[in-house]
N, C-alpha and C positions, 0 to 999 in steps of 0.2 A: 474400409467402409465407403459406400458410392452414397453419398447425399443426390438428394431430386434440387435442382435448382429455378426457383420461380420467378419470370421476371415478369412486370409491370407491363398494362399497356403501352403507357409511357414510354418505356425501355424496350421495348419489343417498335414502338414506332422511331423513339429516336437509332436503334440500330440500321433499320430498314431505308432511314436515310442518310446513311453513311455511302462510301464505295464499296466494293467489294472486296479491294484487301485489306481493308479495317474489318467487316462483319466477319473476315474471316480469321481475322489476328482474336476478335471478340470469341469468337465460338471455341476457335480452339485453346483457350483463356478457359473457359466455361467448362471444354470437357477437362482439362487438366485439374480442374479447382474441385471437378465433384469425387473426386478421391479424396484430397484430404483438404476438405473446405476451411474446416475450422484454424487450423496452420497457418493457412494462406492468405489471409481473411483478415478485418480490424472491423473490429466492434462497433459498432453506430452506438452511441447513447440515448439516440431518439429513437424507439422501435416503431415511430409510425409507417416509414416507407420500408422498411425492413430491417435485417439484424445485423449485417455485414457490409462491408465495403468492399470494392477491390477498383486496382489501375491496369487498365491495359494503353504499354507504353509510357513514353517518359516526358510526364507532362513540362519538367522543369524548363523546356525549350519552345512554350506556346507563343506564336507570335499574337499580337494583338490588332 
């Protein structure tokens, strides 16, 4: 099953100021996930900004 995926202004603007091999590690994140979203996916418990999560990439190495 292909799920539609809806992103935010917000997230539609924080992508767009990214470079462009992130916006494209994102998208192609994006079409992988809308096969099987829900698999791939963690649950938010606050549905105000949406229902799901996801990481593109390995945040555990952020410098600060």
């Amino acid at each position: 099953m292909n799920y539609v995926i809806l992103l935010t202004k917000n997230a539609k603007r924080d992508i767009e100021k990214l470079d462009g091999v992130l916006q494209r590690r994102i998208a192609k994140k994006l079409i992988y996930l809308k096969k099987d979203l829900i698999r791939l996916s963690k649950a938010l418990i606050d549905f105000e900004q949406g229902q799901y999560r996801f990481r593109v990439g390995d945040f555990s190495n952020t410098q600060n």
